[in-house]
C-alpha positions as CSV (number, residue, x, y, z in Angstrom):
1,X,17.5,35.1,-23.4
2,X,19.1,31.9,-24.2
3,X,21.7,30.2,-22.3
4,X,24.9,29.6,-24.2
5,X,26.7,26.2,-24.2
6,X,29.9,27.1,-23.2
7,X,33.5,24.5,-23.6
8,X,34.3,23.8,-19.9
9,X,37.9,24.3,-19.5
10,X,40.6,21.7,-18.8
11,X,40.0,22.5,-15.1
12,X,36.7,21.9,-15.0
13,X,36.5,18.9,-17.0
14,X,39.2,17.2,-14.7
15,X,36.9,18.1,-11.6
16,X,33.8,16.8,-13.1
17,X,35.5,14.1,-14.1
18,X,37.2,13.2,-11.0
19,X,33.9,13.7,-9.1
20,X,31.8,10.8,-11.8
21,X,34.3,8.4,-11.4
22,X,34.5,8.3,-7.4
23,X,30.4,9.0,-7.4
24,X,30.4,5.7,-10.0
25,X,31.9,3.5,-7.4
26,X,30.5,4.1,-4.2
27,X,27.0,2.5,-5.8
28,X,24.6,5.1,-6.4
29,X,21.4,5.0,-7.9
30,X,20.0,8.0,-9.6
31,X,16.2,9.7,-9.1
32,X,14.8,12.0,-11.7
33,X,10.9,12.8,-11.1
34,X,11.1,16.0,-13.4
35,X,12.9,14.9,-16.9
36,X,11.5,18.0,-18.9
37,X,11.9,20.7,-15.7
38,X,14.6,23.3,-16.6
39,X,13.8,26.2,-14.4
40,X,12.8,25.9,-10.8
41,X,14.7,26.1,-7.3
42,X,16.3,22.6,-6.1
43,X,16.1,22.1,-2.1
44,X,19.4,21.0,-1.2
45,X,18.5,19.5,2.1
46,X,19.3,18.1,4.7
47,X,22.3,19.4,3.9
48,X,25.1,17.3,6.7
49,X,28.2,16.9,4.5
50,X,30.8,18.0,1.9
51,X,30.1,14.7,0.3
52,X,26.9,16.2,-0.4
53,X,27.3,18.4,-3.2
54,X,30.1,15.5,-4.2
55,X,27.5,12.5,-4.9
56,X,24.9,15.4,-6.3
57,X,27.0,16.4,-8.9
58,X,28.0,13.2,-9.8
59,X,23.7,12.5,-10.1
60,X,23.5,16.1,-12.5
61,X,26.7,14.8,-14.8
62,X,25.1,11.6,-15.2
63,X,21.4,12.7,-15.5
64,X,22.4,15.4,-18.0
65,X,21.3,18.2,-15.3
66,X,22.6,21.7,-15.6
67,X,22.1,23.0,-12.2
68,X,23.5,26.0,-10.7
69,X,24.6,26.8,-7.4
70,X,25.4,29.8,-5.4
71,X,28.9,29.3,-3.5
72,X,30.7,32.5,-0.9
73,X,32.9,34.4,-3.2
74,X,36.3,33.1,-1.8
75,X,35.8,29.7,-3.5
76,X,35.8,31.7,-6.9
77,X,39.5,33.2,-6.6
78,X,42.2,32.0,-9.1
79,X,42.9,29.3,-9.8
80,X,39.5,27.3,-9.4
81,X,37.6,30.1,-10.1
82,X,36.7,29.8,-13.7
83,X,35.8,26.2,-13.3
84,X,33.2,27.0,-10.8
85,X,31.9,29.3,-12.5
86,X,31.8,26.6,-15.4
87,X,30.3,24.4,-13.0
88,X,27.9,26.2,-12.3
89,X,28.3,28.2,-9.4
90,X,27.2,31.8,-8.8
91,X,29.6,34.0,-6.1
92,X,28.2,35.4,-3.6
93,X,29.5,37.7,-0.8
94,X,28.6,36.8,3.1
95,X,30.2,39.9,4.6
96,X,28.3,42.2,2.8
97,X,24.4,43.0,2.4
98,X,22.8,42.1,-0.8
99,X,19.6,41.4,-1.9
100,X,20.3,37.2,-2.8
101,X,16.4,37.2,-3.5
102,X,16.3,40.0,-6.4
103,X,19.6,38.6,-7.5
104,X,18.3,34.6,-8.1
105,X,14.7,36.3,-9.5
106,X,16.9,38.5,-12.1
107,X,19.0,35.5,-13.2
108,X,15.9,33.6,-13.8
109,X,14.1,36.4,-16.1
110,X,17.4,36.2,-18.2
111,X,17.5,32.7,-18.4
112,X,16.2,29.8,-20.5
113,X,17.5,27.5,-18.2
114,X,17.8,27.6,-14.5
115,X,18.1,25.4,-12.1
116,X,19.3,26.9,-8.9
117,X,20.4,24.7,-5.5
118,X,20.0,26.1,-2.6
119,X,20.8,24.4,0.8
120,X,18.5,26.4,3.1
121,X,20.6,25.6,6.4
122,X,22.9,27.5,4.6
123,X,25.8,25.5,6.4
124,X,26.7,21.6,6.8
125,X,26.6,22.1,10.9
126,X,23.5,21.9,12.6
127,X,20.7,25.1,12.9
128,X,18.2,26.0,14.5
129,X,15.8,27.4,11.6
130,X,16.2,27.0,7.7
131,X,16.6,30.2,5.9
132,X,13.8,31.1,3.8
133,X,15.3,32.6,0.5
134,X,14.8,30.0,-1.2
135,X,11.0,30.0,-0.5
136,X,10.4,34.1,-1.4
137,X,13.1,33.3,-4.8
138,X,10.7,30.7,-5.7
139,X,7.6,32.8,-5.3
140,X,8.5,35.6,-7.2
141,X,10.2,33.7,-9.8
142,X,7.1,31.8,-10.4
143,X,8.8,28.4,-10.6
144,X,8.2,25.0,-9.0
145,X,10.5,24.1,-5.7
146,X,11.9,20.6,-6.5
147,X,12.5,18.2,-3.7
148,X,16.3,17.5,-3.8
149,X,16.5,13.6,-2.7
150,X,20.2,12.5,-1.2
151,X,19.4,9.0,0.9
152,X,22.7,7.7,2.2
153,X,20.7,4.7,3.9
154,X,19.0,4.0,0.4
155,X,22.0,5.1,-1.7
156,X,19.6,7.4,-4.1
157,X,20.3,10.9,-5.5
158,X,18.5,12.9,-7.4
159,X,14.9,15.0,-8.0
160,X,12.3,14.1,-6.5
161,X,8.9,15.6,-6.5
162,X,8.1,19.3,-7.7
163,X,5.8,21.8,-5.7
164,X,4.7,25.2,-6.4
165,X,4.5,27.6,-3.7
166,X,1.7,28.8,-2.9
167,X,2.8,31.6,-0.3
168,X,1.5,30.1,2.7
169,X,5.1,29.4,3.4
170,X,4.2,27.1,6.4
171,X,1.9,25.0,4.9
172,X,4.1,24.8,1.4
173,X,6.8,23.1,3.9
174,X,4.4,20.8,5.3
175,X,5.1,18.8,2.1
176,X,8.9,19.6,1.9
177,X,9.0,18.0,6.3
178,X,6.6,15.2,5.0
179,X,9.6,14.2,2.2
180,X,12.2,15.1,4.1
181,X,11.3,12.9,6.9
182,X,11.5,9.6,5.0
183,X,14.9,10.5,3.8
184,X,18.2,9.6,5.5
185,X,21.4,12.0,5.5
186,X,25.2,11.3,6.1
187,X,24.4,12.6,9.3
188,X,21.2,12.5,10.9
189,X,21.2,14.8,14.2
190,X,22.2,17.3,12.0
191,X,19.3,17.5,10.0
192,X,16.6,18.0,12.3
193,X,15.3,21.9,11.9
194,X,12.1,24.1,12.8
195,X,11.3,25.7,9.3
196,X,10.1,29.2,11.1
197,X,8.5,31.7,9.6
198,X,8.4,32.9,5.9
């Protein structure tokens, strides 16, 4: 099945365009280590800050990237709903039980084109242990995990590296701690985390 091109609406253009110009001036450089990679699951990490998903949208629009996002349900309501959506974003619902995994592996059977973000702290405050959807979507989706690279000390945004699982889940994040190490977010004591167990 083929993704459609859809015409973002007035909304949406105005957001993304607000976001390139502000992402334009505060002097970031852009990373792309996969150029021809349309499906795969982007690590989003370590995730510290709103300004986050600010400067890496600002990276997609100008790299050409159409990445996808899942987003809590409530930031889908009228009247910025549709252009979320257009943006990219998925709903999800938090208060409920779903199956998030089965979900993400469904869209990416459907799809041409899929290239999902997912910050596995799952929140901008400080955790004890990533969440591992991410990992078991990327398995059973067959499709690479790309190193998402946001380096407030080096002012770079973008893809980095891609890895395949391998479903050793311990010693696939090996790698992903080894990157992750040498990069520097808004707010470092926050993104310290034990990866746990698959």
């Amino acid at each position: 099945m083929t993704t459609k091109t859809t015409k973002l609406s007035w909304l949406a253009r105005a957001i993304r365009a607000v976001v390139l110009w502000y992402y334009r001036r505060q002097g970031w450089s852009e990373v792309n280590a996969n150029p021809d990679l349309r499906k795969c699951v982007i690590i989003a990490a370590p995730h510290t800050s709103n300004w986050d998903f600010v400067y890496f949208l600002g990276a997609a629009t100008t790299l050409n990237l159409p990445l996808s996002f899942m987003g809590k349900k409530q930031l889908f309501r009228w009247p910025i709903g549709k252009a979320m959506r257009e943006l990219g974003g998925i709903p999800v619902d938090r208060s409920a039980s779903h199956n998030y995994v089965q979900m993400m592996v469904d869209e990416f059977a459907k799809r041409d084109s899929f290239m999902l973000t997912i910050a596995p702290e799952g929140t901008r405050s400080a955790v004890a242990r990533w969440k591992t959807g991410f990992y078991h979507i990327a398995v059973q989706a067959k499709v690479p995990l790309v190193l998402g690279l946001m380096d407030y000390k080096k002012k770079q945004v973008g893809l980095a590296g891609a890895i395949w699982p391998t479903g050793d889940y311990l010693k696939d994040m090996a790698k992903v701690l080894e990157f992750y190490q040498q990069t520097t977010p808004l707010y470092p004591r926050k993104g310290s985390v034990d990866f746990g167990e698959a």
